[in-house]
N, C-alpha and C positions, 0 to 999 in steps of 0.2 A: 452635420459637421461643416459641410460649404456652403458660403452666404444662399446658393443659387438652389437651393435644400427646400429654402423656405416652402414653398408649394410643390409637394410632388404630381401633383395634376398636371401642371406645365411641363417637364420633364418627356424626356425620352430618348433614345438612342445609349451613348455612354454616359451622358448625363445623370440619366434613370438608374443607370446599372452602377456608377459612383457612388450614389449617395444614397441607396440601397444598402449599400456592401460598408457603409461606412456610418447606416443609422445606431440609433440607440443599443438596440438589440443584436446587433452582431458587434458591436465595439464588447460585448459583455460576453458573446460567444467569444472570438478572440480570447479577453482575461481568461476563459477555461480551459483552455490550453494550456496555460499558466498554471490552473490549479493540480491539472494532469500533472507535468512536469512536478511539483511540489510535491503532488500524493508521493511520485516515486522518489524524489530526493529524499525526504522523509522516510519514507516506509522501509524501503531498504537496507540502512543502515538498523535503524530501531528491527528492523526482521533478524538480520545480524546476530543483534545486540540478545534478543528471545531464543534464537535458534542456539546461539554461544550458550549461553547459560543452562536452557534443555540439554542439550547433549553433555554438558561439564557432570549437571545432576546426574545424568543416568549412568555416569562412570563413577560416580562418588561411592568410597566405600559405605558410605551411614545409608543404611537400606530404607531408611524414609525421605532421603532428597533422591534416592536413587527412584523408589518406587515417583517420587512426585518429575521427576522427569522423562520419566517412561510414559507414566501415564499420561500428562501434558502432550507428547509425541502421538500417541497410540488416540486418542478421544479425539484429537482438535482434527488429524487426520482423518479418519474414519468418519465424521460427519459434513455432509455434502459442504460445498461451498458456498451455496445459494441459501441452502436450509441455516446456516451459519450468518450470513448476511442479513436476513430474514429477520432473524429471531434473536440474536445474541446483540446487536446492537438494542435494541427492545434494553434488554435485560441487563447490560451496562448500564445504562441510562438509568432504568430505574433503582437499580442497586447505587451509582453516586448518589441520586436525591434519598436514599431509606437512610442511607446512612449522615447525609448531612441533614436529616430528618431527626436521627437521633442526638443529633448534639445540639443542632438550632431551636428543637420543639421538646424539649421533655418532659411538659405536661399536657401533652398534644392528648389526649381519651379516644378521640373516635379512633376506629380499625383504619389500616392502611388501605387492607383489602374490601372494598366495596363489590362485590359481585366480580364483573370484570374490570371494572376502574381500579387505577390505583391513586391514591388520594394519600400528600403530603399537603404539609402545611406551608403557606405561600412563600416564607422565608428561607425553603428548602428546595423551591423549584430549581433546574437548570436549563439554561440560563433561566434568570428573573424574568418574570412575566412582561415588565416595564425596562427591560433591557434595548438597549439600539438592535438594530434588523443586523448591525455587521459582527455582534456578541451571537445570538443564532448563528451565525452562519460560521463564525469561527469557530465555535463549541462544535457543532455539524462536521465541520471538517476534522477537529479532532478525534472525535469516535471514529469516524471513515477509519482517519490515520490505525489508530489503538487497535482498531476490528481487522485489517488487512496485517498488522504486524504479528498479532497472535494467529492469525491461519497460517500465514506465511511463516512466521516465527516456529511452526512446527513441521513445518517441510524442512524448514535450514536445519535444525537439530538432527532432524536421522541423518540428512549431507554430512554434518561435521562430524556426526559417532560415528560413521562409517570412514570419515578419512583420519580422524584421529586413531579407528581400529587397523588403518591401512601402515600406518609406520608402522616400522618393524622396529619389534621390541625389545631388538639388539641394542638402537638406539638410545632407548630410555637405560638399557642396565649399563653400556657403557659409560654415558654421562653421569649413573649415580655412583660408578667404579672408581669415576676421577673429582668424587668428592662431592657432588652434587647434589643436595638435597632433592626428593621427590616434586617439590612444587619448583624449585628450579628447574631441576628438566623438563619438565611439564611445558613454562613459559619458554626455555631457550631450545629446545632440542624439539618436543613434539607439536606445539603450536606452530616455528617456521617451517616446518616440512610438511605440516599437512594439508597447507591451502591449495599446491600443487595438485592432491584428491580430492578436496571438495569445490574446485572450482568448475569441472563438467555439470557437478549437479547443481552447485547455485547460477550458472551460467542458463541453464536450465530453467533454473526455479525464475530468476530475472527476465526471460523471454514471457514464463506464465504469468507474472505481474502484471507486466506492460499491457498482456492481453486480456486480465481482469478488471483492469480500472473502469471498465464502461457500468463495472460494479456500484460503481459509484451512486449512478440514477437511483439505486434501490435502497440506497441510505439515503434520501433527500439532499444531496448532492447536486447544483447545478452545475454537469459537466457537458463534453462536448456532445457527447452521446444524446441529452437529452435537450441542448440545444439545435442540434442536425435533425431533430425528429421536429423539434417545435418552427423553426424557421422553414425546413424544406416541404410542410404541409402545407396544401394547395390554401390561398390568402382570398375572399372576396371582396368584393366594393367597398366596405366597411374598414379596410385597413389602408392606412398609407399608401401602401407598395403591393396590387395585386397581384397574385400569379397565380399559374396553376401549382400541381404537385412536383417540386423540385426534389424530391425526396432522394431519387439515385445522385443526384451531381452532390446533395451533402454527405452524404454517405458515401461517394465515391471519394470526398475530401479527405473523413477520415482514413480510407483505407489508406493513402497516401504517405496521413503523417505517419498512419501506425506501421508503415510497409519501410518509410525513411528510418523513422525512432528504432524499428528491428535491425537495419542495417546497418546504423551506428553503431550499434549495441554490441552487434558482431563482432566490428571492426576494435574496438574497445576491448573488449573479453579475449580478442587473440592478441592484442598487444601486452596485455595483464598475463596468459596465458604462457608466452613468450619469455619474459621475466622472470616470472614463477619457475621455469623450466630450468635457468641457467642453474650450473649443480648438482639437477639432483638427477638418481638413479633411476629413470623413466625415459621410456623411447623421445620424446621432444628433446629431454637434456642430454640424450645421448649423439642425437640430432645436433644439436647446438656445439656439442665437443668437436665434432666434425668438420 
């Protein structure tokens, strides 16, 4: 990054330690922080947006969006989160190319299934084989995203059946008493009351997030996680910038951002919390009348 960079053999002192911290490979560590950030700005809303919809189903009276949101809740749960990362990205992946297999190649003859390979035909790969390296890595990111919003997306769904179960359902029959269709109260009466109950447990679920991302690494993910492990291992002669094993000081970095990002987070979810309170019939709002 600075002229005086050219030869790190000459170097030393802060000189060394500048343009170290400012080579190729931490300027990229840096952007992954960035992609941190992203995973969650992303993922939480879209977790949201899964979790809403599961819980809406498992209230529905048509006993098959009902069963199909129970179940959604009950499976995605109940399978570890590792074993889920593992394996279900695998299987998204392969399920977009079967199926853009079947529209791109429909006189494709060979089996798909080869033993253990699974074998489309080159028009249906993703990304393209001949794709730029930054088509990988976008596609890469979006399964992360997709694969965190449905595990997460079903933590949020039993949060919000349990606070939409927490209005009281005095509520609901008085707004349909003064005329109000059932999907009216629904959106006016029982959606603004109930984020007040499911905010402890997505406040909750938001903290497990933040502490899953190192998930990332395991979906082919260049995050910080698996740059702190590739920079902070001992360097010999053969690289730039020797060192020994700095492994604790980058991993003491991370704990840092991840110990600030949780503190924000806090700070944030009681100002939300705060808000949510004014009005309703709950020790904080009763707090707040005071």
């Amino acid at each position: 990054m600075f002229e005086w960079c050219a030869d790190p053999d000459t170097l030393e002192g802060f000189a060394w330690v500048a343009c170290y911290l400012t080579n190729g490979k931490h300027l990229t560590a840096y952007m992954s922080f960035g992609t941190v950030m992203l995973l969650l700005a992303i993922t939480a809303p879209v977790s949201l947006a899964f979790g809403f919809a599961g819980a809406t189903a498992a209230r529905s009276p048509v006993a098959p969006l009902r069963w199909l949101g129970k179940g959604y809740t009950a499976i995605v749960r109940g399978v570890p989160d590792i074993v889920f990362f593992l394996f279900f990205v695998i299987a998204l992946d392969q399920g977009f190319e079967w199926m853009r297999h079947q529209v791109l190649c429909p006189d494709w003859t060979e089996p798909i299934r080869q033993g253990s390979d699974f074998v489309v035909c080159p028009a249906a790969k993703l990304p393209l084989s001949n794709a730029p390296q930054a088509v990988h890595e976008v596609y890469g990111f979006f399964l992360a995203v997709l694969t965190f919003a449905i595990v997460f997306g079903a933590f949020a769904a039993n949060i919000l059946f349990g606070a939409m179960r927490a209005v009281p359902r005095a509520q609901m029959e008085t707004a349909e008493a003064y005329g109000m269709s059932h999907r009216q109260a629904f959106w006016r009466v029982l959606i603004p009351q109930m984020w007040i109950f499911a905010l402890p447990g997505l406040s909750n679920l938001w903290m497990i997030l933040v502490k899953a991302t190192p998930l990332l690494f395991l979906l082919g993910v260049e995050d910080i996680v698996y740059w702190a492990r590739e920079l902070g291992g001992s360097k010999g002669p053969i690289f730039d910038y020797p060192h020994p094993d700095w492994s604790l000081w980058y991993f003491s970095a991370l704990l840092v951002f991840y110990l600030g990002l949780t503190r924000v987070s806090e700070v944030v979810l009681g100002r939300i919390t705060r808000k949510l309170s004014h009005g309703q019939a709950t020790v904080a709002g009763e707090a707040l009348r005071g």
